[in-house]
Residue, then its C-alpha position, 0 to 999 in steps of 0.5 A: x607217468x610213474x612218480x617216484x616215492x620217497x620214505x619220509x618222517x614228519x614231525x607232528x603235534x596235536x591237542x586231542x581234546x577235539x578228535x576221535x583220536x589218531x587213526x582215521x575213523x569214518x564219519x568222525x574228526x580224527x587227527x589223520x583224516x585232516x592230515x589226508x586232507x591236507x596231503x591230498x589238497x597239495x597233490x602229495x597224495x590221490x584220493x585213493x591213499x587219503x582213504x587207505x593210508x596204508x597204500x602210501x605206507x603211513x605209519x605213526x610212532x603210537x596209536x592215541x586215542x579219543x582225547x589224548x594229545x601228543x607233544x611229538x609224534x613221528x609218522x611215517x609216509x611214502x612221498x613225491x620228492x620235496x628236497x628242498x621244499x621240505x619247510x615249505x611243504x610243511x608250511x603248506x600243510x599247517x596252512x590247511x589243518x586245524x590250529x590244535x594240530x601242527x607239523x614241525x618238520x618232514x625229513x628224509x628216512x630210509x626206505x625201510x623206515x617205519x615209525x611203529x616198528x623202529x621206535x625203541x620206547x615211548x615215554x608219555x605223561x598223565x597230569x591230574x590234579x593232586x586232590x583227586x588222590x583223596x575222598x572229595x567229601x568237605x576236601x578245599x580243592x584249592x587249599x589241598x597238597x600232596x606232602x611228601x609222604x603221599x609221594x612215596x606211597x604213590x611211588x610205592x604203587x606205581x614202582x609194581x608197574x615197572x619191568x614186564x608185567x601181564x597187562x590183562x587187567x589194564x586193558x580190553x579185549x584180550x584173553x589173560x594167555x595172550x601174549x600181547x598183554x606181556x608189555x615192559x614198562x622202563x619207568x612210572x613214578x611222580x614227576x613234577x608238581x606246579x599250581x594252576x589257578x591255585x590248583x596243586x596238578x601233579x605229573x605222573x611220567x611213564x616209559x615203555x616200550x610199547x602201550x595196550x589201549x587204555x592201558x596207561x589211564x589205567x593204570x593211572x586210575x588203580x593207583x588213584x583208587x588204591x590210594x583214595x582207599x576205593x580199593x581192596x589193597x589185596x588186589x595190588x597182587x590179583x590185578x596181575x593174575x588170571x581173574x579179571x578185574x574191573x580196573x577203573x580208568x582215568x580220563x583222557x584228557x591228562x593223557x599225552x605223549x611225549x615223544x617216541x624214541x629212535x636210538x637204534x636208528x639213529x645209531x645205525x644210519x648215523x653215517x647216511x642219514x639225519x638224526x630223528x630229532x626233535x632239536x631241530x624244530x620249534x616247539 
């Protein structure tokens, strides 16, 4: 017999300091490849779909990569009817996966519902700790302070990568004429600073609407690099045309996303569905 299918969105978070990233990935630990595990154990999925996600029409919000850890992610999968059951399926489901990665909630969607292409923006965040802005020869780490003139300039830097830019440079792979390197970058500046075992961090928080791989570390490492003087500063006007530059690139670990955003969903099937929200779940 036939079982009917359901769209519906889960609710995730994950450390990625342990995975291969987001995606499944054969032969390596991936946040998906445990979450087809799981699904598969409960018999919400067949062994077929585990392998091809994309048979049950599995989706996430944003692709992260090998380290990077997300806040809220939003996925969306095709799913026998648990109305009713939804907490405890998903306290099923956490009872089968990895600590570092936990379900918040699954709730219905519209059958239409993909969580890549209904997202409106991204908003993500890179914490690095503050010394790395300067040379490290004889630098006390544990003593060093950004003022707030290193601010500014590190505002002043990342500001150019706000509205639409061509992000050839940014990213791997891509011909400069490609249309897909054009992305919109909404906001990029320093956001707040707080010390950890007498370490200065400081948080650089990032929204657009969509991100190249690799583009966001980066971004992240020219404006590092501009500022620590590693960097012509002339290339602050190259890095957006057509020869291509060796950008350096952040590492992944200060990399998370922070949520993915639903505001023309929501807005548009407010009167038949709930909202994809994130105030409803535990965080």
């Amino acid at each position: 017999m036939r079982i009917k299918r359901y769209k519906y969105a889960m609710f995730l978070a994950y450390r990625g300091k342990n995975y291969h990233g987001m995606q499944v990935n054969p032969n390596v630990p991936t946040i998906e490849r445990f979450i087809m595990e799981a699904l598969q154990k409960l018999n919400l999925i067949t062994v077929d779909q585990a392998v091809q996600p994309s048979l049950f029409k599995f989706q996430r919000a944003a692709r992260t990569d090998k380290g990077v850890s997300a806040t809220k992610q939003i996925c969306s999968l095709l799913l026998p009817t648990i109305e009713g059951k939804e907490n405890d399926t998903v306290n099923l489901l956490n009872s089968l996966l990895p600590d570092d990665i936990r379900i918040f909630g699954l709730q219905r969607a519209t059958k239409s519902f993909d969580s890549k292409k209904w997202c409106d923006y991204r908003s993500y965040s890179y914490t690095l700790p503050s010394y790395c802005f300067r040379q490290q020869s004889d630098l006390e780490r544990d003593k060093f302070r950004l003022d707030n003139k290193d601010i500014e300039e590190i505002n002043r830097i990342l500001m150019q990568y706000v509205g639409t830019h061509n992000f050839y440079n940014f990213t791997s792979g891509k011909l400069y004429k490609d249309e897909s390197c054009k992305r919109f970058i909404m906001r990029c500046e320093c956001g707040k600073r707080f010390l950890y075992n007498n370490i200065e961090y400081l948080t650089v928080d990032i929204k657009g609407q969509s991100f190249l791989i690799h583009q966001i570390r980066k971004m992240i490492g020219f404006c590092v690099s501009l500022i620590r003087g590693d960097l012509d500063p002339c290339l602050q006007q190259k890095v957006w045309q057509n020869e291509r530059i060796k950008v350096p690139k952040a590492p992944s670990l200060g990399l998370v996303l922070e949520e993915p955003h639903y505001e023309h969903y929501n807005r548009r099937f407010q009167a038949t569905h709930q909202r994809l929200c994130w105030d409803t779940y535990q965080i």
